[in-house]
Every structure is written in structure tokens, then in C-alpha cells.
N, CA, C and O atoms as CSV, one atom per row, in Angstrom:
chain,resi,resn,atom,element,x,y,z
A,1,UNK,N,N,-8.474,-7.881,148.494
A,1,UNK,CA,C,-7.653,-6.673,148.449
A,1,UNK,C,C,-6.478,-6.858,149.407
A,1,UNK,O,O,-6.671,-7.507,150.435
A,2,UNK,N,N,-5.345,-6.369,149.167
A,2,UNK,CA,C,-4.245,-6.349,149.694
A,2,UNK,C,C,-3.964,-5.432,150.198
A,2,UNK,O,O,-3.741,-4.388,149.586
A,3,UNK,N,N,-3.878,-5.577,151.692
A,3,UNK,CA,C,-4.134,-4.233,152.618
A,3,UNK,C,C,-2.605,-4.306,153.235
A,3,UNK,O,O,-2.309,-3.929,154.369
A,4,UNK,N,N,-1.913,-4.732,152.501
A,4,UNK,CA,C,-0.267,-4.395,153.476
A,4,UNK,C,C,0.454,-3.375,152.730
A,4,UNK,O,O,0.927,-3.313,151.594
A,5,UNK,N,N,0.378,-2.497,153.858
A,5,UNK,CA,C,0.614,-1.094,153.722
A,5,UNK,C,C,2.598,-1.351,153.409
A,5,UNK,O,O,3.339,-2.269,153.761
A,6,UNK,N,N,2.891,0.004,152.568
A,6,UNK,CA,C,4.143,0.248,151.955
A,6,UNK,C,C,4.888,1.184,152.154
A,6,UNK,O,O,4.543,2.299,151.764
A,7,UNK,N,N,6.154,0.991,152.835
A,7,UNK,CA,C,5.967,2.911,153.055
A,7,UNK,C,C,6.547,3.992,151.521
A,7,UNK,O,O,7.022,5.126,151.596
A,8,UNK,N,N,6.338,3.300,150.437
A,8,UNK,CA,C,6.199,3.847,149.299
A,8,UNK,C,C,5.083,3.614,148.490
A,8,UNK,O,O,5.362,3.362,147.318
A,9,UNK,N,N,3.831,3.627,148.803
A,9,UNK,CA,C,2.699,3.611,148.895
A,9,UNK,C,C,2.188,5.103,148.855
A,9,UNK,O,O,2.764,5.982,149.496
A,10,UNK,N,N,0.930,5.379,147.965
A,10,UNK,CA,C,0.802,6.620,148.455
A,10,UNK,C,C,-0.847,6.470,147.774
A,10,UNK,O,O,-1.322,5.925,146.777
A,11,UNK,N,N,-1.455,7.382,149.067
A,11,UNK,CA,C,-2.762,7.019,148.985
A,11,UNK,C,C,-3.797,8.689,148.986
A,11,UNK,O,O,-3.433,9.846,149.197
A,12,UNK,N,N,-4.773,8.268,148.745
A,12,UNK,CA,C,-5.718,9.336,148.925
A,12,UNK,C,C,-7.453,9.320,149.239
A,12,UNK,O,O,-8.171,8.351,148.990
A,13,UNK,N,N,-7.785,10.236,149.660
A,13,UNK,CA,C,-9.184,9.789,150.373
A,13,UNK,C,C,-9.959,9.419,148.630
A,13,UNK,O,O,-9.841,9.767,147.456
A,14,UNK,N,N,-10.856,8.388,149.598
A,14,UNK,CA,C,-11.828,7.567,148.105
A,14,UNK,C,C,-12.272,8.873,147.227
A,14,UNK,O,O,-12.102,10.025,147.626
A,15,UNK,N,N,-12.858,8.532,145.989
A,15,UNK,CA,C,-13.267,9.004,145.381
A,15,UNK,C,C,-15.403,8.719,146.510
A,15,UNK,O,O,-15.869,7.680,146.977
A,16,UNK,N,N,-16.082,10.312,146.487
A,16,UNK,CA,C,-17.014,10.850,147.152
A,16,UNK,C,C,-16.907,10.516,148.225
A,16,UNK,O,O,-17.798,9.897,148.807
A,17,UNK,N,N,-15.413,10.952,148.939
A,17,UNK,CA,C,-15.644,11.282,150.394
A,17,UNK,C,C,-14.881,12.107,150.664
A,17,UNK,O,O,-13.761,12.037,150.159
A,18,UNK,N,N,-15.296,13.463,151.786
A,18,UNK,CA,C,-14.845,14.314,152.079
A,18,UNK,C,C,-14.234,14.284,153.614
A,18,UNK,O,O,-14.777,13.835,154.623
A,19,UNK,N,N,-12.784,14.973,153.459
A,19,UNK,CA,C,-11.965,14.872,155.251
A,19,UNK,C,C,-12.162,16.478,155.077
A,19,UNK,O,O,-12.086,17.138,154.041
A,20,UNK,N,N,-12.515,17.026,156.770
A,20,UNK,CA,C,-13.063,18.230,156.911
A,20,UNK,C,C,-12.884,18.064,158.316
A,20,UNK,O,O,-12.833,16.999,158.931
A,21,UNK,N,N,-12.756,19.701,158.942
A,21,UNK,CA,C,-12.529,19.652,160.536
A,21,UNK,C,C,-14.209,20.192,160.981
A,21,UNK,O,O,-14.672,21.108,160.301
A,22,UNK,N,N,-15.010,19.650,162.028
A,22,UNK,CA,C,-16.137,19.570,162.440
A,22,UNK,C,C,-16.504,20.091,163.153
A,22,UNK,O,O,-16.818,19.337,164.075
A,23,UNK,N,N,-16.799,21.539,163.460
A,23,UNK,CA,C,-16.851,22.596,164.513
A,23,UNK,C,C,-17.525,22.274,165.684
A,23,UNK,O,O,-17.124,22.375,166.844
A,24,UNK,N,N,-19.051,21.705,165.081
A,24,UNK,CA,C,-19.791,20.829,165.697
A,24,UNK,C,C,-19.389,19.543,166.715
A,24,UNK,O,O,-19.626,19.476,167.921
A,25,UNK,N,N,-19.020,18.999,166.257
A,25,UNK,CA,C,-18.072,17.518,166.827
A,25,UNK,C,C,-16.948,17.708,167.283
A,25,UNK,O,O,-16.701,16.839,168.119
A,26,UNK,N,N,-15.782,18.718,167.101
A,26,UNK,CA,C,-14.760,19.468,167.778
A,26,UNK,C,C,-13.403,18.256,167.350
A,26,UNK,O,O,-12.374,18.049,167.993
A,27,UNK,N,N,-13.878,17.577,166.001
A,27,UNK,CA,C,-12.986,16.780,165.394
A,27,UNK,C,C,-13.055,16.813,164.322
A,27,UNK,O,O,-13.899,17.506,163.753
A,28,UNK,N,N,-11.929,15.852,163.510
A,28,UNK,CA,C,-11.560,15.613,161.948
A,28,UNK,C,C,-13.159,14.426,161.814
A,28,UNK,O,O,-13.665,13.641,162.616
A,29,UNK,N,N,-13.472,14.787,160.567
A,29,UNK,CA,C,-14.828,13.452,159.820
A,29,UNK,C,C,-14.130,13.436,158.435
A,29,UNK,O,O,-13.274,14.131,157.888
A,30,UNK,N,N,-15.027,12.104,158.031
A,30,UNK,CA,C,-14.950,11.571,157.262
A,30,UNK,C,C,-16.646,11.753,156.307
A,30,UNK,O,O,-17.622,11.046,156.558
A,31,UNK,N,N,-16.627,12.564,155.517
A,31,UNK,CA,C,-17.981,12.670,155.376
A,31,UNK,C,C,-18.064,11.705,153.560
A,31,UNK,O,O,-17.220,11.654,152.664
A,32,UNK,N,N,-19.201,11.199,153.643
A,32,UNK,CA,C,-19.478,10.278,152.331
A,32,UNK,C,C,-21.254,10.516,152.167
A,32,UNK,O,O,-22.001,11.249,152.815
A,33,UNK,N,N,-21.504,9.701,151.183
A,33,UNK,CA,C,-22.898,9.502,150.767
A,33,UNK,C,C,-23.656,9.063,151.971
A,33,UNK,O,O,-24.519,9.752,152.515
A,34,UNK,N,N,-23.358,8.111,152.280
A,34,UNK,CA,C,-24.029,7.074,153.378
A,34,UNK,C,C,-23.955,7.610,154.766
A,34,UNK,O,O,-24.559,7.028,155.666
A,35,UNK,N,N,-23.238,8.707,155.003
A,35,UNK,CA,C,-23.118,9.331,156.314
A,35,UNK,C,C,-21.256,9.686,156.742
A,35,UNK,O,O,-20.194,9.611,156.124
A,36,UNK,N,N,-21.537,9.947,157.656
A,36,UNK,CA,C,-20.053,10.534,158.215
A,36,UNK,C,C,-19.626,9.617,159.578
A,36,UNK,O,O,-20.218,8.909,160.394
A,37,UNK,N,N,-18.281,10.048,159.332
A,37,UNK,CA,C,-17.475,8.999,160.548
A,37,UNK,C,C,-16.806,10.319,161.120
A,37,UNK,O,O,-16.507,11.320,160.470
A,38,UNK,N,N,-16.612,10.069,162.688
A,38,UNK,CA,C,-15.988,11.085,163.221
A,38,UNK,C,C,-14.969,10.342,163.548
A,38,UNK,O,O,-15.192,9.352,164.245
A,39,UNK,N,N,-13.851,10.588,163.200
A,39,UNK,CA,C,-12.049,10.526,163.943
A,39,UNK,C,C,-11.496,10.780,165.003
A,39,UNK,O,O,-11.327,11.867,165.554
A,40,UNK,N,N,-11.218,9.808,165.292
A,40,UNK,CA,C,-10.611,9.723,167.055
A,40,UNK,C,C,-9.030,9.981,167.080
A,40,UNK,O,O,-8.338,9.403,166.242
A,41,UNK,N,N,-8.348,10.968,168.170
A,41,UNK,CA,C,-7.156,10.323,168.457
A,41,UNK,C,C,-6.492,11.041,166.992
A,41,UNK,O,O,-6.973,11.698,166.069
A,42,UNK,N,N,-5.276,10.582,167.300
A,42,UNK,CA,C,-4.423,11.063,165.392
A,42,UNK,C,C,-5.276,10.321,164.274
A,42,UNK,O,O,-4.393,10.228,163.422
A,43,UNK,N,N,-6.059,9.908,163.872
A,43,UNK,CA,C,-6.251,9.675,162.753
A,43,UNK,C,C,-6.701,10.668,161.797
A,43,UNK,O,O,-6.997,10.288,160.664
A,44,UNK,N,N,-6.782,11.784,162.083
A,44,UNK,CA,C,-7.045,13.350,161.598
A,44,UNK,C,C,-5.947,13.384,160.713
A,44,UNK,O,O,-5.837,13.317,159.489
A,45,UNK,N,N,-4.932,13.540,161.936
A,45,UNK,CA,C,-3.430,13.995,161.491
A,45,UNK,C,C,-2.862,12.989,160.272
A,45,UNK,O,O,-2.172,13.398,159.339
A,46,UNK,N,N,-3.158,12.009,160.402
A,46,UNK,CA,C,-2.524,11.024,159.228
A,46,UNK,C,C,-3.270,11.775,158.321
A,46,UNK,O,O,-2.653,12.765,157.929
A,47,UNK,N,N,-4.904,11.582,157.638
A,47,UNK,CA,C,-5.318,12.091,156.816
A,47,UNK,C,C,-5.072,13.383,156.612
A,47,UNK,O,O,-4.519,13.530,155.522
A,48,UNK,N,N,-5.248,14.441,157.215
A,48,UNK,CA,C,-4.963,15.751,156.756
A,48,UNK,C,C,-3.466,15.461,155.612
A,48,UNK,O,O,-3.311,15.826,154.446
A,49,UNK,N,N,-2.832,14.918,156.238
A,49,UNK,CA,C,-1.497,14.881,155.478
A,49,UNK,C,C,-1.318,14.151,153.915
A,49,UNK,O,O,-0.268,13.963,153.301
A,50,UNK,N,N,-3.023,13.742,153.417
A,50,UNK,CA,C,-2.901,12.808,152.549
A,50,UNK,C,C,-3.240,14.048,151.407
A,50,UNK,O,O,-4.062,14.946,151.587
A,51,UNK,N,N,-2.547,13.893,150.413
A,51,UNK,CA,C,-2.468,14.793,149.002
A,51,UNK,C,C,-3.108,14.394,147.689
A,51,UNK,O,O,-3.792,15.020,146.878
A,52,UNK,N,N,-2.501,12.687,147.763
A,52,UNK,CA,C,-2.696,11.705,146.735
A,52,UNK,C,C,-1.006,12.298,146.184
A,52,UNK,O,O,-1.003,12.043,144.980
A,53,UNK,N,N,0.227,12.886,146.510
A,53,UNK,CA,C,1.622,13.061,146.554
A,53,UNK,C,C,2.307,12.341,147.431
A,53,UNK,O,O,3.046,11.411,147.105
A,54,UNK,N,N,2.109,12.721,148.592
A,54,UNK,CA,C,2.928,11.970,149.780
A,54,UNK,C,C,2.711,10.448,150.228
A,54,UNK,O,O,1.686,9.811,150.473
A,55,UNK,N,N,4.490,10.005,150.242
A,55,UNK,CA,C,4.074,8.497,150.745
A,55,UNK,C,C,4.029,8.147,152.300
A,55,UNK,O,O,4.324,8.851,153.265
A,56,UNK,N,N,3.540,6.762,152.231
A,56,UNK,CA,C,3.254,6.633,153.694
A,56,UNK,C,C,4.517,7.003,154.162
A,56,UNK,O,O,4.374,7.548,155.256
A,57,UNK,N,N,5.626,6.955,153.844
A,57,UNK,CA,C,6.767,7.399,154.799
A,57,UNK,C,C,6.976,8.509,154.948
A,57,UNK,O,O,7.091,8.891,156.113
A,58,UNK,N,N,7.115,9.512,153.829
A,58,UNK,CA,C,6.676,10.421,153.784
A,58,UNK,C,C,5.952,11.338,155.657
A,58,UNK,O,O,6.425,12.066,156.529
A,59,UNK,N,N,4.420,10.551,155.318
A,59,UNK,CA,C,3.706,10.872,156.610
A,59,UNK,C,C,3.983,10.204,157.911
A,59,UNK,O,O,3.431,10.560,158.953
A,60,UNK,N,N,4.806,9.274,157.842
A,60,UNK,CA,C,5.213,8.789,159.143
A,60,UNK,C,C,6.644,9.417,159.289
A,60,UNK,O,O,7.041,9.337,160.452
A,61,UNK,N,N,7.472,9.980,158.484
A,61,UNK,CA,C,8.278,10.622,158.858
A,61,UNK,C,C,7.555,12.122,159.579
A,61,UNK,O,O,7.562,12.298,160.798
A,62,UNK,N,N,7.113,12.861,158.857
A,62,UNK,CA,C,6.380,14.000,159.397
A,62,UNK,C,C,5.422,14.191,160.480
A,62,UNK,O,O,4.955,15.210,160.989
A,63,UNK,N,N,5.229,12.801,160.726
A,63,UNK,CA,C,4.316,12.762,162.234
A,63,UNK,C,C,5.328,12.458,163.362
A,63,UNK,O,O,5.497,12.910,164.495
A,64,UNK,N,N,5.790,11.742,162.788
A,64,UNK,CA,C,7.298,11.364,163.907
A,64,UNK,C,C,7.733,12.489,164.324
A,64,UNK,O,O,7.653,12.831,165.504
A,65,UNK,N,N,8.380,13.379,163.160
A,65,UNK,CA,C,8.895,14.944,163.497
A,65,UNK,C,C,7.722,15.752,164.558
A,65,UNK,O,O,8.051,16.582,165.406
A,66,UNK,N,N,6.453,15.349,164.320
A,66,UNK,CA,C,5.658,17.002,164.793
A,66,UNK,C,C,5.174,15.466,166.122
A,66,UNK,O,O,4.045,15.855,166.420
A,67,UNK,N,N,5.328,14.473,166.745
A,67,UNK,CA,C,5.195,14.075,167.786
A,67,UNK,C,C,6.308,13.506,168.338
A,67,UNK,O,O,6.062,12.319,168.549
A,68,UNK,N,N,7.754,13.885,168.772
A,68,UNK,CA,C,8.427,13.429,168.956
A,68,UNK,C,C,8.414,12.162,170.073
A,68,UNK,O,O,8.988,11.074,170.070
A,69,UNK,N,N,7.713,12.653,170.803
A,69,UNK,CA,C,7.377,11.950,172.202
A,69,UNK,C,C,6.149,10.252,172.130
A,69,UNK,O,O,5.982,9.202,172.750
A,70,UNK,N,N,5.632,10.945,171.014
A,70,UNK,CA,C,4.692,9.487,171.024
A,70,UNK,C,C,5.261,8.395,170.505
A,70,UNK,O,O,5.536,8.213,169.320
A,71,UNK,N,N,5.501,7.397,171.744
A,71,UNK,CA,C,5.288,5.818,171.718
A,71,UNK,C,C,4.585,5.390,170.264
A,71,UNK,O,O,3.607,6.031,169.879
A,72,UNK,N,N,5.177,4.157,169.377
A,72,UNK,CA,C,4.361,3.583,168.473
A,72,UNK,C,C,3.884,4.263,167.931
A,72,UNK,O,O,2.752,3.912,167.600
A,73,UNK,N,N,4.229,5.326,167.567
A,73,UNK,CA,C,3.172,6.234,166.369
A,73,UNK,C,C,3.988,5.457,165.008
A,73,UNK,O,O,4.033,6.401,164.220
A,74,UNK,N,N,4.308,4.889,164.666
A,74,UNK,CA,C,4.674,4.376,163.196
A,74,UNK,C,C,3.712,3.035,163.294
A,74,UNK,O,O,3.186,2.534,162.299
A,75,UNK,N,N,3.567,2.557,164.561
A,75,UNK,CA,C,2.190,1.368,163.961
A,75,UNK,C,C,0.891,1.419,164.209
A,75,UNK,O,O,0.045,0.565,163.945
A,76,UNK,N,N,0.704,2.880,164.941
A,76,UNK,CA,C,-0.466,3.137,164.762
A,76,UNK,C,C,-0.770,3.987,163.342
A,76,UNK,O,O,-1.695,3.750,162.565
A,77,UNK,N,N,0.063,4.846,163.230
A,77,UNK,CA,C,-0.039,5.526,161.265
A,77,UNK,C,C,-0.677,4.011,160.450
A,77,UNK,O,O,-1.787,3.683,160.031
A,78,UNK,N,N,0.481,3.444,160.494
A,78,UNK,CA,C,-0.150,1.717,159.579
A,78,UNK,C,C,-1.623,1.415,159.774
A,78,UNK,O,O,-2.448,1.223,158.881
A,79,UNK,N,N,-1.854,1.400,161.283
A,79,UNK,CA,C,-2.506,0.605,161.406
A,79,UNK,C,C,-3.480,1.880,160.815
A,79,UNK,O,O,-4.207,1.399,159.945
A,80,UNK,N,N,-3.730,3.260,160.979
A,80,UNK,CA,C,-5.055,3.980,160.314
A,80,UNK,C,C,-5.077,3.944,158.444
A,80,UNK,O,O,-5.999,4.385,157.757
A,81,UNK,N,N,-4.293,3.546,158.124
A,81,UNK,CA,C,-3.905,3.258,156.489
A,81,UNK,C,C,-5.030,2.205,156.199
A,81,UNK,O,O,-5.981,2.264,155.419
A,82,UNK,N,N,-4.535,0.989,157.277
A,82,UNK,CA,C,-5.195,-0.479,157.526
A,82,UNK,C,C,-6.471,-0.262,157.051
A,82,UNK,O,O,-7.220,-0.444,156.091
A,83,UNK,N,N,-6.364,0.311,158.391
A,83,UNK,CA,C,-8.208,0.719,158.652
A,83,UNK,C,C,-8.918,1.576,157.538
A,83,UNK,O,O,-10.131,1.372,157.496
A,84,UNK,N,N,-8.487,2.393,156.721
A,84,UNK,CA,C,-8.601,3.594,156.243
A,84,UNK,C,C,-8.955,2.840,155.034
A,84,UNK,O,O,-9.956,3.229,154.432
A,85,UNK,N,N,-8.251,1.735,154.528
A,85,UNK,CA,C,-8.575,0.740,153.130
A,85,UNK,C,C,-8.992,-0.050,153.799
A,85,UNK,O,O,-8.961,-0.941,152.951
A,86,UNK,N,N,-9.472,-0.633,154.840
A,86,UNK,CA,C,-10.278,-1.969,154.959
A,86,UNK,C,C,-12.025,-1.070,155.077
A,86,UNK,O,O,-13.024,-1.743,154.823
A,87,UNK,N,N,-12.148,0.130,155.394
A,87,UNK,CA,C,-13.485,0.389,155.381
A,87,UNK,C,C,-13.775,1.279,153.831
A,87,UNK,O,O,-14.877,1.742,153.539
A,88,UNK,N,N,-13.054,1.344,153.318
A,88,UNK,CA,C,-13.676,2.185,151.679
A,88,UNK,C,C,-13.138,3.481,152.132
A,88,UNK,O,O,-13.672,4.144,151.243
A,89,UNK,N,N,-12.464,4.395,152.857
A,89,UNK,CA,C,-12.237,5.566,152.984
A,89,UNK,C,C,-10.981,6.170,151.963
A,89,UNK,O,O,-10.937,7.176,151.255
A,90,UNK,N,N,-9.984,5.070,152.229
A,90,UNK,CA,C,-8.747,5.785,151.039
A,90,UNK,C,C,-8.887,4.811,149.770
A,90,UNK,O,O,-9.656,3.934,149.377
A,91,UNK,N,N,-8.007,5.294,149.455
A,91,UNK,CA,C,-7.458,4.749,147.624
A,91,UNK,C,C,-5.992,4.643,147.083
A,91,UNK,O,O,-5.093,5.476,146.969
A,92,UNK,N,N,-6.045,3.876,146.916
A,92,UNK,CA,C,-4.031,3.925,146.685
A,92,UNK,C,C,-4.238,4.661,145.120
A,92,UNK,O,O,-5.122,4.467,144.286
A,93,UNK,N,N,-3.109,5.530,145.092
A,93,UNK,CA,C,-2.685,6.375,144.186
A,93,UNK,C,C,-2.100,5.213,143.086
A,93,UNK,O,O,-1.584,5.571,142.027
């Protein structure tokens, strides 16, 4: 699989897995068959923003806007895309 992200690319969480905020855990998860992943850090924020509409630029423009101040937030966005298709969580549109 070809995991080099595009910023006209546009992705969406896998088919049977659910992104949900965790009252319990006081974070964004990743909930699936096999169990749930809890989200550290922005990787919430990237996903919340995923539609299966918007492209990665798209969301790295709009995170850029709502974090003006954060350092490297355009290769950390990538890099949760990375991550996000190297473990089964998203799906390219």
C-alpha cells in the first residue's frame, strides 16, 4: 500500500470503525471490532475534520487557521494520515 499522503487526497474513517469523544477517557477514540484506540495530542482534531469531502489540504489548511501558533503542525497532520492508513483506521475516498 502506498501510504504517501496527497494534499488532494481525501480520506475517511475505515469502513466498522467509529471516531467519538470519550467522556470516560476525557479524549477522541477510535472504536472498531477488535477494541478501541484512544488519541493523543491533535490527532482528534485531524479526524474530527474527516467527512470522506475534505482534502488533506483542505484539513491542514483549517488546522493551520484554528492553531496559528503550532510549530510543524503540517507534518504532524501527515504524519496522523501516515499513521491513520498504516494501522487500518482510514480509507482513501
Amino acid at each position: 500500500m502506498d501510504n504517501h499522503i496527497q494534499h488532494t487526497d481525501i480520506y475517511a474513517l475505515a469502513h466498522h470503525h467509529r471516531f467519538q469523544w470519550e467522556e470516560a477517557q476525557q479524549s477522541y477514540v477510535i472504536l472498531f471490532p477488535e477494541g478501541m484506540v484512544k488519541l493523543h495530542g491533535g490527532a482528534g482534531e485531524v479526524l474530527k475534520r474527516l467527512d470522506g469531502k475534505v482534502t488533506v489540504g483542505d484539513v491542514v489548511a483549517d488546522l493551520k487557521a484554528t492553531f496559528p501558533d503550532a510549530a510543524e503542525i503540517e507534518s504532524d497532520i501527515i504524519g496522523m494520515f501516515e499513521l491513520g492508513l498504516t494501522k487500518g483506521w482510514l480509507r482513501k475516498v
